[in-house]
DRENDO-1510 file (C-alpha; in Angstrom, 1 decimal, always signed):
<recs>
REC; n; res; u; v; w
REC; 1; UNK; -15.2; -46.6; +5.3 .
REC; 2; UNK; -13.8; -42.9; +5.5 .
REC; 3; UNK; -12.8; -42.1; +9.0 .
REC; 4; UNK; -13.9; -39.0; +11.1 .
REC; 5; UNK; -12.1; -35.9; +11.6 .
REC; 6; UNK; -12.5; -36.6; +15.5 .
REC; 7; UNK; -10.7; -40.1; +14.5 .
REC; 8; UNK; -7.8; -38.8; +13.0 .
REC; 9; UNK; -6.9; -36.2; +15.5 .
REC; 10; UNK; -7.2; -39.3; +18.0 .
REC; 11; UNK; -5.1; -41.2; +16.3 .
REC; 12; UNK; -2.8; -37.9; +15.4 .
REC; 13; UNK; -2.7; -37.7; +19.3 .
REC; 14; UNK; -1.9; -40.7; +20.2 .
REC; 15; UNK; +1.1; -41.0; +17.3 .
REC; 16; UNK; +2.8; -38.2; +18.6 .
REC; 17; UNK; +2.4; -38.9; +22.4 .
REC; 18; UNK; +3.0; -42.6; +21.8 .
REC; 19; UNK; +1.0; -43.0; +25.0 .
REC; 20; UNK; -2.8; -43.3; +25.3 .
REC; 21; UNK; -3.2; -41.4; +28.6 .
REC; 22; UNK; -1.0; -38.5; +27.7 .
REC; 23; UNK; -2.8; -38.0; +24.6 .
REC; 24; UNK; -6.4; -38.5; +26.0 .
REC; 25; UNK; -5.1; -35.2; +28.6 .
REC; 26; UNK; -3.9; -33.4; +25.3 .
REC; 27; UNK; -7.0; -33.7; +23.8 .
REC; 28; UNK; -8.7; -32.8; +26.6 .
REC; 29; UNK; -11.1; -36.3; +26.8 .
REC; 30; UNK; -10.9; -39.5; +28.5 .
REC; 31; UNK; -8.6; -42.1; +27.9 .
REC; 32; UNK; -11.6; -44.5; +27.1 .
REC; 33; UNK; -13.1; -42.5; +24.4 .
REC; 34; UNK; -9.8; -42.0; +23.0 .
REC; 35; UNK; -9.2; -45.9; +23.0 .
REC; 36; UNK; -12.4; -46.2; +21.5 .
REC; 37; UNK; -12.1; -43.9; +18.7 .
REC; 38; UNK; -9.0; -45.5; +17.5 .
REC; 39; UNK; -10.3; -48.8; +17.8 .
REC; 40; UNK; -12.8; -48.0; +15.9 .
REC; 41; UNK; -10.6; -46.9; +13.2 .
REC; 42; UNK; -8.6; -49.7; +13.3 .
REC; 43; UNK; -11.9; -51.9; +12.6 .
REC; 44; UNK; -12.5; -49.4; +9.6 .
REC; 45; UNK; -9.7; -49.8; +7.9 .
REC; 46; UNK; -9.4; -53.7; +8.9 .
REC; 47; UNK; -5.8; -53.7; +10.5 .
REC; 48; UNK; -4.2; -52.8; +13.7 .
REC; 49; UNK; -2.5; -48.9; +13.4 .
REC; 50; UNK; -0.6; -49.5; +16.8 .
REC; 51; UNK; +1.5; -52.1; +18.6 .
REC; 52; UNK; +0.2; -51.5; +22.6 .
REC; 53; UNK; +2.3; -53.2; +25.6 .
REC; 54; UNK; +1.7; -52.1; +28.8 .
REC; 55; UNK; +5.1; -49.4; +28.9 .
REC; 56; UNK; +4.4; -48.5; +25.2 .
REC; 57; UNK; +2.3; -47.6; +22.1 .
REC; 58; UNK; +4.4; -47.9; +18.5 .
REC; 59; UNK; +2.7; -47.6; +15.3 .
REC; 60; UNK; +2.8; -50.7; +12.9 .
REC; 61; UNK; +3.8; -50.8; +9.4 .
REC; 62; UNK; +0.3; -49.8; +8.7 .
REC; 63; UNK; -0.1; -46.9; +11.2 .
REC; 64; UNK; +3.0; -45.6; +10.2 .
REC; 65; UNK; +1.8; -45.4; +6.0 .
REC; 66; UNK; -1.6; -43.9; +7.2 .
REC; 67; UNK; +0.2; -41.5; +9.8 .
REC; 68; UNK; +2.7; -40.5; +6.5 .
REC; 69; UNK; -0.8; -40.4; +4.1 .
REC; 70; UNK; -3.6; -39.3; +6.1 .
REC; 71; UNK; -2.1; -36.7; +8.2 .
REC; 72; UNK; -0.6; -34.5; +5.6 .
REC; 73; UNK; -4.5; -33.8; +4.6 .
REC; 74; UNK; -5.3; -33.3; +8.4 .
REC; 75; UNK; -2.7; -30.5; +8.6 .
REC; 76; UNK; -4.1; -29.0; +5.2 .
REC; 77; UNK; -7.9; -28.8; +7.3 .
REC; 78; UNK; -5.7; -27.5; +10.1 .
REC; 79; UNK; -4.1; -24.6; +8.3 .
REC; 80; UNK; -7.5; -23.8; +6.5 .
REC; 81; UNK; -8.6; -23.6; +10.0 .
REC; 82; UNK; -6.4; -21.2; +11.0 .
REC; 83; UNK; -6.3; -18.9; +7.8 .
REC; 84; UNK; -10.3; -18.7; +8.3 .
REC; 85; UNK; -9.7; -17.8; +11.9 .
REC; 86; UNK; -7.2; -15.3; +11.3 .
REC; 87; UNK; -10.0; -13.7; +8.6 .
REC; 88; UNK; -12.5; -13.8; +11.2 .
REC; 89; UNK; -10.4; -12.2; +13.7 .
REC; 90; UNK; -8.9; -9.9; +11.3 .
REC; 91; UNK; -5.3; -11.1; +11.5 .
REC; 92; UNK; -5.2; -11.4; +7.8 .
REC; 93; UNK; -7.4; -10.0; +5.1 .
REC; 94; UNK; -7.6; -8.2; +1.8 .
REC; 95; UNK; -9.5; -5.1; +1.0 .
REC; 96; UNK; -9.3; -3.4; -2.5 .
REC; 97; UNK; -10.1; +0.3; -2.1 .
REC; 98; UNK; -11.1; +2.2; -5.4 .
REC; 99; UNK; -11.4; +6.2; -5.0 .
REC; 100; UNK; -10.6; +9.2; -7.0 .
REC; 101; UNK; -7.4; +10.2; -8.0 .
REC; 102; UNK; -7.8; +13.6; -6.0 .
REC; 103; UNK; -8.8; +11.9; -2.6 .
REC; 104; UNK; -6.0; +8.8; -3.9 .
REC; 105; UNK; -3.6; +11.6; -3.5 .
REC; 106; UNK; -4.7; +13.4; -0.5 .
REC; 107; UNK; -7.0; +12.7; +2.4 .
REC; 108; UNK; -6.8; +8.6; +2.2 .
REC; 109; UNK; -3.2; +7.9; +2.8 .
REC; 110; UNK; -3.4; +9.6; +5.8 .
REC; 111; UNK; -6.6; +7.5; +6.4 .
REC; 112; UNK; -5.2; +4.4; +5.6 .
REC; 113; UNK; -2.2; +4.7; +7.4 .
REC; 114; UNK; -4.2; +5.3; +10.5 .
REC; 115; UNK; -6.5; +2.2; +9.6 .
REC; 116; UNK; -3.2; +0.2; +9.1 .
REC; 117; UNK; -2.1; +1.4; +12.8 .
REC; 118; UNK; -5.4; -0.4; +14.1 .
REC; 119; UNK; -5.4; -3.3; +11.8 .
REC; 120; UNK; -2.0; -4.3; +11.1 .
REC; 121; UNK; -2.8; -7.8; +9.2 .
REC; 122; UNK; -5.2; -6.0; +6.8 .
REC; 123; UNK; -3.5; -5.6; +3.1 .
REC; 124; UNK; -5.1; -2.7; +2.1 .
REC; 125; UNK; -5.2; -1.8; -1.6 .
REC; 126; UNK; -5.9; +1.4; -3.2 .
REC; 127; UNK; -6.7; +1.8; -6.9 .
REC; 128; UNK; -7.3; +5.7; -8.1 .
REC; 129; UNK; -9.9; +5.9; -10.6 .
REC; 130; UNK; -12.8; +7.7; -12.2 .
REC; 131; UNK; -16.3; +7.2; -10.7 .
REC; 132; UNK; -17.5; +5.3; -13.6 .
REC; 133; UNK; -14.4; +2.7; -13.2 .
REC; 134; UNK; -14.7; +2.6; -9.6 .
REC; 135; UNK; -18.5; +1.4; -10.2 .
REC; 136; UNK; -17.2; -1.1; -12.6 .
REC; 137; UNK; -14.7; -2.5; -10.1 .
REC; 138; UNK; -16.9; -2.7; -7.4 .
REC; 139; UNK; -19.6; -4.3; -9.5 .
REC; 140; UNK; -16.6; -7.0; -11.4 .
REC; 141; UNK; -15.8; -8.0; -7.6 .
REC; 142; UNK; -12.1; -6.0; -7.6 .
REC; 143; UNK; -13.5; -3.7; -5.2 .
REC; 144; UNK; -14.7; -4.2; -1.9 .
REC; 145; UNK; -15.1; -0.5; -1.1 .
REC; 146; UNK; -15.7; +2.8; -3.4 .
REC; 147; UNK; -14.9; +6.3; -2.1 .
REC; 148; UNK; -16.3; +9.0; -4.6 .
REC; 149; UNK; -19.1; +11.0; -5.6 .
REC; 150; UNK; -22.0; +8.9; -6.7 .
REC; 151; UNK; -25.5; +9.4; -8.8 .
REC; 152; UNK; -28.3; +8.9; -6.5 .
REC; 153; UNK; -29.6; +6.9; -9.5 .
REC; 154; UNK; -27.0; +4.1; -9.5 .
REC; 155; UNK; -27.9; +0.9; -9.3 .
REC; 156; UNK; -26.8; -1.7; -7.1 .
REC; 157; UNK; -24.9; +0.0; -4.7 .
REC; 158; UNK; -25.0; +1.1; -0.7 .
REC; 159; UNK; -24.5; +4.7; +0.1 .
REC; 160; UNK; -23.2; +5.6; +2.9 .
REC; 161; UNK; -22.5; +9.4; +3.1 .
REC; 162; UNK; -19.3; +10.8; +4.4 .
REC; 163; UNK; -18.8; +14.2; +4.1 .
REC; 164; UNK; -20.1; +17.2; +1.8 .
REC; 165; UNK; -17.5; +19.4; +0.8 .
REC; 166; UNK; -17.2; +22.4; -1.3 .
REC; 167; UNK; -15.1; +24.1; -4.1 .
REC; 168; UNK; -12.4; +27.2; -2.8 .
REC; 169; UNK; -10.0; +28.8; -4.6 .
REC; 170; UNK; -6.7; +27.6; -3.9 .
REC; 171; UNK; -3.5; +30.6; -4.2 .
REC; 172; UNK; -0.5; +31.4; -2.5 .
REC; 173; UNK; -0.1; +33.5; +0.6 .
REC; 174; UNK; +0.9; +36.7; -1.4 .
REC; 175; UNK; -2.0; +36.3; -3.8 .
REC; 176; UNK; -4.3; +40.0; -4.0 .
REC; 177; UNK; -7.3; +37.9; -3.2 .
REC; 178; UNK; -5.5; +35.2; -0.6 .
REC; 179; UNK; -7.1; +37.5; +2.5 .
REC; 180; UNK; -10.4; +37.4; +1.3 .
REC; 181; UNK; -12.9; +35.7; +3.9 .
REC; 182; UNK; -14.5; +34.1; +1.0 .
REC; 183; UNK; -14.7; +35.2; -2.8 .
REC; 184; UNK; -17.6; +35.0; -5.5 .
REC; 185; UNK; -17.1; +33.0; -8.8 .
REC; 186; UNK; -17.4; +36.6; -10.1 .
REC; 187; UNK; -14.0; +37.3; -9.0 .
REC; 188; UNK; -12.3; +35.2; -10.8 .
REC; 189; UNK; -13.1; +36.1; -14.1 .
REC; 190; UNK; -10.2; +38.1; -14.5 .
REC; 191; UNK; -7.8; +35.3; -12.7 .
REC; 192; UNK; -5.4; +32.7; -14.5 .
REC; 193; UNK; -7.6; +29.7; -13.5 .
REC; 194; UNK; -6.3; +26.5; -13.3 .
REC; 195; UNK; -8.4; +23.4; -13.0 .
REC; 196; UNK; -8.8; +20.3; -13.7 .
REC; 197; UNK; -9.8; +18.3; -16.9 .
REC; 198; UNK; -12.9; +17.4; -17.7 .
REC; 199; UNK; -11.8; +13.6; -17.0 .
REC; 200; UNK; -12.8; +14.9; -13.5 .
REC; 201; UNK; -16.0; +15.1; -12.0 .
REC; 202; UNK; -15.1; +18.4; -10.4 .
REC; 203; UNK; -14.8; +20.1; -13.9 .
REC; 204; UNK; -18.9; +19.9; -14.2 .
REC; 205; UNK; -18.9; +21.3; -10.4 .
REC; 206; UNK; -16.4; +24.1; -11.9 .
REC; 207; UNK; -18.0; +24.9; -14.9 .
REC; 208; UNK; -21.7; +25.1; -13.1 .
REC; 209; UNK; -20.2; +27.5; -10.9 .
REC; 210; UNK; -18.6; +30.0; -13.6 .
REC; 211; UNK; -21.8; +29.6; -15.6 .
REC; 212; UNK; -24.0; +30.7; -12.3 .
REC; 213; UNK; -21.9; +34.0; -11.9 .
REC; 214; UNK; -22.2; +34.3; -15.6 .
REC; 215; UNK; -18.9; +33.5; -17.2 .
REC; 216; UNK; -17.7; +31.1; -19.2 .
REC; 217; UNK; -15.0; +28.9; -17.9 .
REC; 218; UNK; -12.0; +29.2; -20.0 .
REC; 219; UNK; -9.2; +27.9; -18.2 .
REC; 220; UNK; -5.2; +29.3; -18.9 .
REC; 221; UNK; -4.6; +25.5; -17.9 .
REC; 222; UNK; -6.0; +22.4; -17.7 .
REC; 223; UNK; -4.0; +19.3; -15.7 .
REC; 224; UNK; -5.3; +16.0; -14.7 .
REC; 225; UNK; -3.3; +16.0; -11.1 .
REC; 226; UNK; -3.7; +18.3; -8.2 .
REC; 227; UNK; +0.1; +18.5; -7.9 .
REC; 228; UNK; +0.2; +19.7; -11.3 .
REC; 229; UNK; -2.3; +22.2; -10.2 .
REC; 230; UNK; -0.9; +23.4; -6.8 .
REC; 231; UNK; +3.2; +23.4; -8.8 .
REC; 232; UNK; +1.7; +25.8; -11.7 .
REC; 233; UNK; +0.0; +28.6; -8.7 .
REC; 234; UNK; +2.9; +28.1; -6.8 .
REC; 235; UNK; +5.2; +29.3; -9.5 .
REC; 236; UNK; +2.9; +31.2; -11.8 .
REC; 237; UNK; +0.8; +32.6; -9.4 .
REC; 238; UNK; -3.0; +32.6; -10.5 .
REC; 239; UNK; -6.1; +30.8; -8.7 .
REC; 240; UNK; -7.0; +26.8; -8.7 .
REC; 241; UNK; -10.6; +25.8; -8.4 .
REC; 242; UNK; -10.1; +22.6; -5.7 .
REC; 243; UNK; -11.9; +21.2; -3.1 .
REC; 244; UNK; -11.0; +22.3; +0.3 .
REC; 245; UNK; -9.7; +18.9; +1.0 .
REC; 246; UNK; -6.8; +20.1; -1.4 .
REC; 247; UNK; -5.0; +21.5; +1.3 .
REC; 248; UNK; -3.6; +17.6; +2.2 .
REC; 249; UNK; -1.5; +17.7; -0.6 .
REC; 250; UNK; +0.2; +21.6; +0.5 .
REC; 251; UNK; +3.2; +19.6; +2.2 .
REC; 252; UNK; +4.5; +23.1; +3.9 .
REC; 253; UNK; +3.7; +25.1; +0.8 .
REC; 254; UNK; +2.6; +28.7; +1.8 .
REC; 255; UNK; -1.2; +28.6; +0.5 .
REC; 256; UNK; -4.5; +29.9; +1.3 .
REC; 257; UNK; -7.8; +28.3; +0.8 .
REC; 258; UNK; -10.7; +30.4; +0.4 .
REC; 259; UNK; -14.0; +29.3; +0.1 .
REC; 260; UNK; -16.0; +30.3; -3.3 .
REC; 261; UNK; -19.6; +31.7; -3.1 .
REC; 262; UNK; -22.7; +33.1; -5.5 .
REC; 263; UNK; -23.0; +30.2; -5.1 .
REC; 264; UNK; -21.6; +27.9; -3.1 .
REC; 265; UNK; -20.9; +25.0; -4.7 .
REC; 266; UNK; -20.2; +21.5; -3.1 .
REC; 267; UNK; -20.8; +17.6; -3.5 .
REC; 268; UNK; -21.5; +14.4; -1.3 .
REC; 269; UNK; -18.4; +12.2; -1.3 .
REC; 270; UNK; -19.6; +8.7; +0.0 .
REC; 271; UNK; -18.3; +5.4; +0.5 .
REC; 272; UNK; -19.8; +2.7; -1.7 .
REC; 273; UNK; -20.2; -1.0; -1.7 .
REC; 274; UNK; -22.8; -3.6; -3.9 .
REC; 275; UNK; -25.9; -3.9; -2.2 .
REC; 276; UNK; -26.8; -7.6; -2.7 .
REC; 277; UNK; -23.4; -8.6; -1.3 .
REC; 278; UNK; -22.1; -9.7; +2.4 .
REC; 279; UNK; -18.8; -8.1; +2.7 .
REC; 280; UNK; -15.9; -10.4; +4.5 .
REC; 281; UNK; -14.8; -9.3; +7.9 .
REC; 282; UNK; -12.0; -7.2; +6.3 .
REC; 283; UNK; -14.1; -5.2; +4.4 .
REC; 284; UNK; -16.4; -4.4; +6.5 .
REC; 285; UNK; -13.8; -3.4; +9.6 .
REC; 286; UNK; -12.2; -1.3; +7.0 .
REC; 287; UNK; -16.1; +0.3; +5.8 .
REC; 288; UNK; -16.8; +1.2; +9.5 .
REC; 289; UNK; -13.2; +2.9; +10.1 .
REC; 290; UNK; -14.0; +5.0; +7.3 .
REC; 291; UNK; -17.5; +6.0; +7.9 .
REC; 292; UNK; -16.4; +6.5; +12.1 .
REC; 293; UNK; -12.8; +8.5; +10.9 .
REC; 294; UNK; -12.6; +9.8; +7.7 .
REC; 295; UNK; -13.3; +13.3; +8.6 .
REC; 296; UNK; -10.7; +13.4; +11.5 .
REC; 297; UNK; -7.7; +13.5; +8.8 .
REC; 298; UNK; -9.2; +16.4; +6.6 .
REC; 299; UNK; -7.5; +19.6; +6.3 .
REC; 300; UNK; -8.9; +21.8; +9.7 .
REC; 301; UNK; -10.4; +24.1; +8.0 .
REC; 302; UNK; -13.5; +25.7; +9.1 .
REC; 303; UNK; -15.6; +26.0; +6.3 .
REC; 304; UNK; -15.2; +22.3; +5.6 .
REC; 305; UNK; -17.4; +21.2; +8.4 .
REC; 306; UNK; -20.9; +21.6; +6.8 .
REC; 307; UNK; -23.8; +20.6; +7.8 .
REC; 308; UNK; -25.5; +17.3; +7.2 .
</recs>
């Protein structure tokens, strides 16, 4: 005979209360079905589990070896109990973020600090990586969520757009050009360019914009980090070729953005997650947080707020 959950927490009950009336009111039943519960325990296992006299209940020798057994694995359901809950109500929870090193580096901590202000029990995780590795985590199960630019063709995933956001030239305040209300590719083909390797997929986005103003994109420097970028104009002077979300990482540094154009060139950065796959309640608070806010902690810039 294997007893019933309800039987042990009756028999829990009455152990600790070591009365049957005050445990019938803790568990929030009457004393008869209590009493009838336990006795039909006791007639599973074969033996008495309590000594009753009409002042007091004391366990017996066998009560008090299934009390020392039995309940050990009641408080393990217990706990389980609880840690579900505390998913389900978002107490707890862990959510592995994958995005690109640029957006790693910029826009999301302020994102995810603000998420974290909301959701203090999430742990949320952040992994910077290429697109094609952020696919791959998503699709190995270390990813809950993807932030990047997609291809419409891959398979497997949900899109859900964010934002569209364009290339600008990036140059200090005392730059010839940092006045300009906006400046054609064309003018920067007498500018030390810096931009980013082509490890990045904003190098293809660079190098279709040169090529449309008819130049050939030939760099004075190529660094895999924005800082790297933003240290060499700030003390070499010259022009980088960012996105306008680039202004996150100025921290006080005098800069200008200006927005590049003949033509404009800009990309879709979405949020990703496998298609076939429920996420848990983490994931999925932490996906519509994103989608709802993630523009409200972009650079204000004007230019930045395209159309849809």
């Amino acid at each position: 005979m294997k007893p019933s959950l309800r039987q042990l927490e009756c028999f829990r009950a009455v152990a600790d209360a070591g009365h049957f009336s005050r445990a019938a009111e803790r568990l929030g039943m009457s004393q008869p079905a209590l009493s009838q519960a336990v006795r039909e325990l006791e007639e599973g296992l074969g033996t008495r589990l309590f000594d009753r006299t009409t002042r007091r209940v004391d366990l017996t020798e066998a009560g008090r070896l299934f009390r020392d057994t039995a309940l050990a694995g009641l408080g393990e359901i217990d706990r389980a109990v609880g840690l579900v809950q505390d998913l389900a109500a978002l107490r707890r929870g862990v959510v592995r973020l994958a995005a690109p090193p640029l957006l790693a580096a910029t826009v999301l901590p302020r994102v995810l600090r603000a998420i974290g202000a909301v959701l203090p029990g999430l742990d949320i995780r952040l992994e910077d990586l290429g697109t094609d590795l952020i696919v791959d985590r998503l699709r190995s199960g270390r990813a809950e969520i993807g932030i990047g630019t997609f291809p419409p063709e891959t398979e497997g995933l949900a899109v859900t757009l964010l934002l569209r956001d364009r290339l600008a030239a990036v140059m200090r305040a005392d730059h010839p050009l940092a006045a300009s209300g906006a400046l054609g590719w064309a003018a920067l083909g007498d500018q030390t360019v810096v931009v980013l390797t082509r490890e990045s997929g904003l190098r293809l986005l660079t190098e279709m914009g040169f090529q449309a103003a008819g130049l050939v994109c030939r760099p004075a420097h190529e660094v895999h980090q924005i800082h790297t970028a933003l240290a060499l104009v700030d003390e070499l002077g010259g022009v980088a070729v960012l996105p306008v979300y680039a202004a996150s990482a100025f921290h006080g540094r005098d800069f200008r953005v200006v927005p590049l154009t003949a033509p404009v060139v800009s990309r879709e950065i979405a949020l990703a997650r496998l298609q076939d796959k429920a996420p848990s309640p983490a994931a999925q608070a932490v996906a519509q947080r994103l989608i709802q806010d993630f523009r409200k902690y972009l650079p204000d810039q004007p230019f930045n707020r395209l159309s849809e």
